[in-house]
C-alpha positions in Angstrom: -43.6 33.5 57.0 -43.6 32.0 60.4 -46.0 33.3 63.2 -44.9 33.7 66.1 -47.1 34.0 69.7 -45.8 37.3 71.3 -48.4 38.2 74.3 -51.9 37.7 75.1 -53.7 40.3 73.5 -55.5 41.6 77.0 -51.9 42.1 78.5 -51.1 45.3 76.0 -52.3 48.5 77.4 -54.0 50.5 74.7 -51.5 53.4 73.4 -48.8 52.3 75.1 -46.0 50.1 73.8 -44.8 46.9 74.7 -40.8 45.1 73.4 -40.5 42.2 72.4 -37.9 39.6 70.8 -39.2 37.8 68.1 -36.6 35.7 66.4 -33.8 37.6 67.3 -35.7 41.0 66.4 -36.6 43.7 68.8 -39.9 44.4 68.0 -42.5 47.2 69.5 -46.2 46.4 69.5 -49.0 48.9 69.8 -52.5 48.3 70.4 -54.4 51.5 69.5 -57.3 52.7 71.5 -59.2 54.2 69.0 -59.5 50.7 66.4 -58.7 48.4 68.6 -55.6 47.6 65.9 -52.6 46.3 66.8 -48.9 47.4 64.6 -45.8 46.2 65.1 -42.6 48.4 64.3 -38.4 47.7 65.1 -37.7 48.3 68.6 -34.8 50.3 67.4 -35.1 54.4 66.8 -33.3 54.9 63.4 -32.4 58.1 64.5 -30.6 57.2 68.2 -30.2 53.7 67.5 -31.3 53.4 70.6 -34.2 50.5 71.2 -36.8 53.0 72.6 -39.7 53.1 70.2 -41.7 50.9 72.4 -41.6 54.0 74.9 -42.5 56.2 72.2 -45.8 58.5 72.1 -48.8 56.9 70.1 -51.0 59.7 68.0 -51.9 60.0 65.0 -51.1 63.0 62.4 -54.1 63.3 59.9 -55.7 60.3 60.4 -52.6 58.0 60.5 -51.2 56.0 63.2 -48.0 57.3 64.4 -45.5 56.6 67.4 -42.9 59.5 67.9 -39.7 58.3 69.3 -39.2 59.4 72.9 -35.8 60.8 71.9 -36.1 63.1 69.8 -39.5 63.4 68.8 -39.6 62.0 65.0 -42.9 60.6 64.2 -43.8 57.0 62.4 -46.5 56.0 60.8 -47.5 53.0 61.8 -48.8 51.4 59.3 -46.3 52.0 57.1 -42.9 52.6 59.1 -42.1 56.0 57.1 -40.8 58.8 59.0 -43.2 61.8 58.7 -40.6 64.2 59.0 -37.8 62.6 57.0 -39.5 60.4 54.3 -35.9 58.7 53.6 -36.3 56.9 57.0 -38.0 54.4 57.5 -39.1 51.5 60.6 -39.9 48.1 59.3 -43.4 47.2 59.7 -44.4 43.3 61.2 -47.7 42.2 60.1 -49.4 41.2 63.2 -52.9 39.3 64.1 -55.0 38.5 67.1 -56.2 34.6 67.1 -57.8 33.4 70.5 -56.7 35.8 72.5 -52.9 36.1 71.4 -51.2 38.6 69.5 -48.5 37.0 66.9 -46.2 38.5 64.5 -45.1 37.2 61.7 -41.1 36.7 60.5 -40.2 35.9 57.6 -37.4 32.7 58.3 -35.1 34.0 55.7 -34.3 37.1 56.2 -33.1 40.1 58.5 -36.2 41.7 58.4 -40.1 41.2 58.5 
């Protein structure tokens, strides 16, 4: 795995996303108010295929972090990337860390996904 620098860490406003590209992925990061966590999750809404999750609303749905897409509503948890209302879909999940003030996520060089 391969961490890459996305942002500083004081530019993401808390429960709101933010896109990025991250070796050719579209990726949407979410710092959460609440834990001061931050989850990554693919850009792109299974359910659309449009790249919107970054836009989508951050909760949680007992006690789990979740983003719903902005299209049609389906929530994600965040940790995992499992659709809460469709089990069978799924987001992939990018481990991320803070270090000195920068939030990197981590890609794995040989392969499509995290």
């Amino acid at each position: 795995m391969t961490w890459t620098r996305v942002c500083a860490s004081d530019t993401l406003v808390p429960d709101r996303g933010a896109a990025a590209l991250v070796d050719g992925h579209q990726i949407a990061i979410f710092l959460l108010s609440d834990s001061g966590a931050v989850h990554a999750v693919d850009h792109r809404d299974p359910f659309s295929r449009a790249n919107v999750m970054a836009r989508g609303l951050v909760g949680s749905r007992g006690g789990v972090p979740t983003v719903a897409s902005p299209m049609h509503k389906q929530s994600f948890d965040l940790v995992t990337g499992t659709c809460l209302d469709d089990p069978d879909v799924t987001l992939a999940v990018w481990p991320t860390r803070v270090t000195g003030g920068w939030v990197e996520v981590a890609v794995d060089q040989g392969s499509d996904s995290p």
